[in-house]
VOGU-3710 file (C-alpha; in Angstrom, 3 decimals, decimal comma):
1> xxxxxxxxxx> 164,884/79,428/80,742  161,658/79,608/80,095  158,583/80,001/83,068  155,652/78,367/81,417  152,806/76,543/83,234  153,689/73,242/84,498  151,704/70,936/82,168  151,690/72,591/78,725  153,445/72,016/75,627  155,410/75,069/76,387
11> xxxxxxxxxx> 157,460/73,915/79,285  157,863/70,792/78,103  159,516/72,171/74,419  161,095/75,875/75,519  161,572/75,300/79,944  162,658/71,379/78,983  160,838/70,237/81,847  160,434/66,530/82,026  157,508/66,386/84,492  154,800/63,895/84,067
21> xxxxxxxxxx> 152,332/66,886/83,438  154,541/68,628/81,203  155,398/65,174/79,089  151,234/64,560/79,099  150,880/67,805/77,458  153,608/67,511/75,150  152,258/64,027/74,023  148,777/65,452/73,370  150,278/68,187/71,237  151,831/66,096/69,343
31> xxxxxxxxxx> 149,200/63,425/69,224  146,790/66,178/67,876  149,149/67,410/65,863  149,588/64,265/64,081  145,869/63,418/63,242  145,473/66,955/62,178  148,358/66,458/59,498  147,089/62,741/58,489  143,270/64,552/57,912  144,594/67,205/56,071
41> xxxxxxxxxx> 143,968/69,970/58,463  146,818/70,873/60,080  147,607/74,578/59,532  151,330/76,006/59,487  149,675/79,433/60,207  146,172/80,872/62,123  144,813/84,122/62,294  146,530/86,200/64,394  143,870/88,364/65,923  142,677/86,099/68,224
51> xxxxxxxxxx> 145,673/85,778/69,719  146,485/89,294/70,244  142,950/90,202/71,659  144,475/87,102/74,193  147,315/88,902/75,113  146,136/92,162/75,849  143,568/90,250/78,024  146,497/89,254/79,334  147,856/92,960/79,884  145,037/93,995/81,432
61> xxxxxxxxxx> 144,963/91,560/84,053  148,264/93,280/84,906  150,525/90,916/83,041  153,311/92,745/81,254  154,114/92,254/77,520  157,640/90,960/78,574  156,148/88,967/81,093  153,839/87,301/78,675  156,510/86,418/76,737  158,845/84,772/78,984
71> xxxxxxxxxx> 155,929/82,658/80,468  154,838/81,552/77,135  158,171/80,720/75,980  158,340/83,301/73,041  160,351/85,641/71,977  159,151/89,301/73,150  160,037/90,397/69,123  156,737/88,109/68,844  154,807/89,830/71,213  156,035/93,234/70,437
81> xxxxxxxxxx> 155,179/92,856/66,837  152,159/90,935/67,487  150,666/93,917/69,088  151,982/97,315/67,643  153,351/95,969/63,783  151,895/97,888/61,247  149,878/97,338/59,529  148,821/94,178/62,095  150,065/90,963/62,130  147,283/88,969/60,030
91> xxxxxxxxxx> 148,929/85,421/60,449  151,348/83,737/63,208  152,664/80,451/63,214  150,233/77,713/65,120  152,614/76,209/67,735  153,508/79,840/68,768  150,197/80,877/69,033  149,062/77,629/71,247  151,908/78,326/73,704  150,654/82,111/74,305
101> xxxxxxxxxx> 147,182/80,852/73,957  147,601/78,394/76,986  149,297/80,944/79,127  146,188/82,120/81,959  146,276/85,170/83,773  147,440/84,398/87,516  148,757/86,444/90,727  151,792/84,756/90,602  152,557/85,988/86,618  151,865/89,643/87,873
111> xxxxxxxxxx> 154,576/91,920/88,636  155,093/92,697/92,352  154,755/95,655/92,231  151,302/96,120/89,703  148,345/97,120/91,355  145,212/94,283/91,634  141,783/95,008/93,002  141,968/94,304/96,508  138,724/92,492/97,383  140,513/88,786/97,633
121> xxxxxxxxxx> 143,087/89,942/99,747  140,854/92,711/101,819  138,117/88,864/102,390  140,886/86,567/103,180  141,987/89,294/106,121  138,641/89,218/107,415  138,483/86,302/107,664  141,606/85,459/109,620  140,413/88,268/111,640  136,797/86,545/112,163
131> xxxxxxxxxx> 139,040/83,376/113,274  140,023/85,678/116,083  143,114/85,956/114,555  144,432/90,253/115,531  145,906/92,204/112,982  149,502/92,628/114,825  149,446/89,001/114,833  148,605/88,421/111,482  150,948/91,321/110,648  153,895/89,323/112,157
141> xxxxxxxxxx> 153,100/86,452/110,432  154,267/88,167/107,319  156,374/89,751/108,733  154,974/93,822/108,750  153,192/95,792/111,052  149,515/95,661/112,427  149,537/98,909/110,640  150,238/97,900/107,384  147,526/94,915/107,842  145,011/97,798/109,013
151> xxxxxxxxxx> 145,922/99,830/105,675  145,588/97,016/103,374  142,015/96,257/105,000  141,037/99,544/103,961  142,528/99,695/100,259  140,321/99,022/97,076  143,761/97,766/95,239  146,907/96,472/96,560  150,228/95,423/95,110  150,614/92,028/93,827
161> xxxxxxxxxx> 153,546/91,165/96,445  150,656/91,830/99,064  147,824/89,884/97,730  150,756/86,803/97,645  151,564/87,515/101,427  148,104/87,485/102,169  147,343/84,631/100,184  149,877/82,278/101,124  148,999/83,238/104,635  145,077/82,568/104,411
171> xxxxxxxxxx> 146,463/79,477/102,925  148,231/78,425/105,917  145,810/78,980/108,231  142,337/79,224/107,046  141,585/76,635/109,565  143,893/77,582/112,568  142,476/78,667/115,788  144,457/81,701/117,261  146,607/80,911/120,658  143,775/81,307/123,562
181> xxxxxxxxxx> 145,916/79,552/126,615  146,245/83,042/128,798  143,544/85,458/129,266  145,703/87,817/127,374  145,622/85,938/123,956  142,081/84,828/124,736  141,318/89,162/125,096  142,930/89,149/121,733  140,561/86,662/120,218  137,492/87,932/121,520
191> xxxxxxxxxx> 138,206/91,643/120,185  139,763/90,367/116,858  136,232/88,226/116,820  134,127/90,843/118,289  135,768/93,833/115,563  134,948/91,309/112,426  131,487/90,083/113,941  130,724/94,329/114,315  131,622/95,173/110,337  129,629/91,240/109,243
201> xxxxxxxxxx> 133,281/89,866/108,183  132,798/85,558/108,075  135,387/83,292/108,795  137,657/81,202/106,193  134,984/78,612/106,072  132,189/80,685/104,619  133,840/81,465/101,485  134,251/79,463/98,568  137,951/79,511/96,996  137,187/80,182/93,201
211> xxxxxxxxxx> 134,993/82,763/94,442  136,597/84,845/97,249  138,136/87,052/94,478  134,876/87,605/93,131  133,849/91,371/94,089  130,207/90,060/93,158  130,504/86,930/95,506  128,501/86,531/98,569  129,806/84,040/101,509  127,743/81,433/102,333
221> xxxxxxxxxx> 124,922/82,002/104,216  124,800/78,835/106,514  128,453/79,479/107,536  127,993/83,010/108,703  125,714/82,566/111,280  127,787/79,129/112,846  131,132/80,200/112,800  131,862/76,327/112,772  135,051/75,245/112,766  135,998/71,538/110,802
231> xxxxxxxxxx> 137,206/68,689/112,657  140,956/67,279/112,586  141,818/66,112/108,975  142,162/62,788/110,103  138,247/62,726/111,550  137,252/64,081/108,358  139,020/61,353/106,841  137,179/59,137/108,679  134,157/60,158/108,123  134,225/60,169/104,344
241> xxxxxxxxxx> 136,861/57,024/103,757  135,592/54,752/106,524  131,647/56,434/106,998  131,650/57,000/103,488  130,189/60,688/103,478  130,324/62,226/100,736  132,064/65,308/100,235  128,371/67,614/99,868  127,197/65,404/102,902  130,263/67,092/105,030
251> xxxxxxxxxx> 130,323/70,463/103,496  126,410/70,752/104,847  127,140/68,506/108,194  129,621/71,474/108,885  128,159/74,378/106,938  130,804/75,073/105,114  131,432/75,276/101,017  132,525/71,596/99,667  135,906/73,490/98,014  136,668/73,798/102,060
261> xxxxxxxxx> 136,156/70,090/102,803  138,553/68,798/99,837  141,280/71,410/101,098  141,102/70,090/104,151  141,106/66,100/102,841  143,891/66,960/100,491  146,091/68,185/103,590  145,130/65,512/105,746  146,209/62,977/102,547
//
């Protein structure tokens, strides 16, 4: 069965999903489709380079051929001859080139195994850590060593099963404080805290989420000095339902990016 997106034409014709995003998309296909034919300009084929320049964007995001395939809903014949017929492929048909146009490179289309730059995953560590969050804790959390945590701090790529761990981790508690009720686990705070605060690492909340995989991105600048931490979801709830802040007004009431504020009103919902 196909593994297309959720919400394109793709999974709604090849996967047979019956979603409402996946019957939205198929409508508009076939809506477009339509007023395309009744102008006149619907074309059976398009040019085919376009398409394959797509794909191997595709590849080199670390996104095998096969892979492609399957999540577009093709078959890898397509793909295969799409990129090494000869002499090249000048025309493909239009519905099979909108299905492997829509596909988007992602971490969770990458083989676990493939190598990926390391920056997201190496930031989203730090920041845990700058929570005062230690790296055997963390470690257990995903079940592997402190070690292993310590290694992938220090590696420029790591595999794509790690930067999942990692991510679904940071996305689980970005805002969680770390267990402080003994003086033991408050010890492990303050040196996880102290260790980040000594190499300038910034907590969850100074880092915007389309951005922390950016190796040119910069944190925020009016988080890093605060090391605020936001309210419960349902004050923040209050605040913008029943105050009527805005969501801009909050992010710079708590110094924090407005991407943060929405996460946290979206898990609060």
């Amino acid at each position: 069965m196909s593994r297309a997106d959720h919400g394109t034409h793709a999974r709604y014709t090849v996967g047979h999903c019956r979603c409402w995003p996946c019957r939205k998309a198929h409508y508009e296909y076939n809506t477009h489709r339509d007023k395309q034919i009744a102008y006149g300009r619907w074309q059976k084929f398009v040019p085919a380079a376009p398409v394959r320049e797509h794909v191997r964007s595709l590849m080199s995001a670390g996104i095998g051929w096969r892979r492609i395939a399957m999540f577009a809903g093709v078959n890898q014949q397509t793909i295969n001859r799409l990129l090494w017929s000869k002499p090249p492929t000048k025309k493909i048909r239009t519905e099979i080139a909108d299905k492997i146009m829509a596909l988007q490179p992602s971490l969770d289309k990458v083989g676990c195994t493939t190598a990926i730059d390391g920056t997201g995953t190496r930031r989203r560590l730090q920041a845990l850590i700058a929570l005062g969050w230690s790296q055997s804790k963390l470690g257990a959390r995903m079940g592997i060593t402190g070690s292993n945590v310590s290694r992938i701090l220090t590696s420029e790529r790591v595999t794509a099963k790690s930067a999942i761990a990692v991510r679904d981790l940071y996305e689980s508690m970005w805002n969680e404080a770390p267990p402080e009720e003994d003086w033991r686990h408050k010890i492990a705070a303050n040196r996880a805290r102290g260790y980040a605060a000594e190499r300038g690492w910034v907590p969850p909340m100074a880092w915007d989420d389309e951005s922390i995989d950016d190796p040119d991105a910069s944190p925020c600048d009016t988080a890093r000095p605060r090391h605020r931490k936001l309210p419960s979801g349902e004050e923040l709830q209050w605040l913008h339902v029943e105050l009527r802040e805005t969501i801009p007004a909050l992010a710079q009431r708590f110094g924090v990016y407005e991407s943060s504020i929405r996460k946290a009103l979206e898990r609060a919902a």
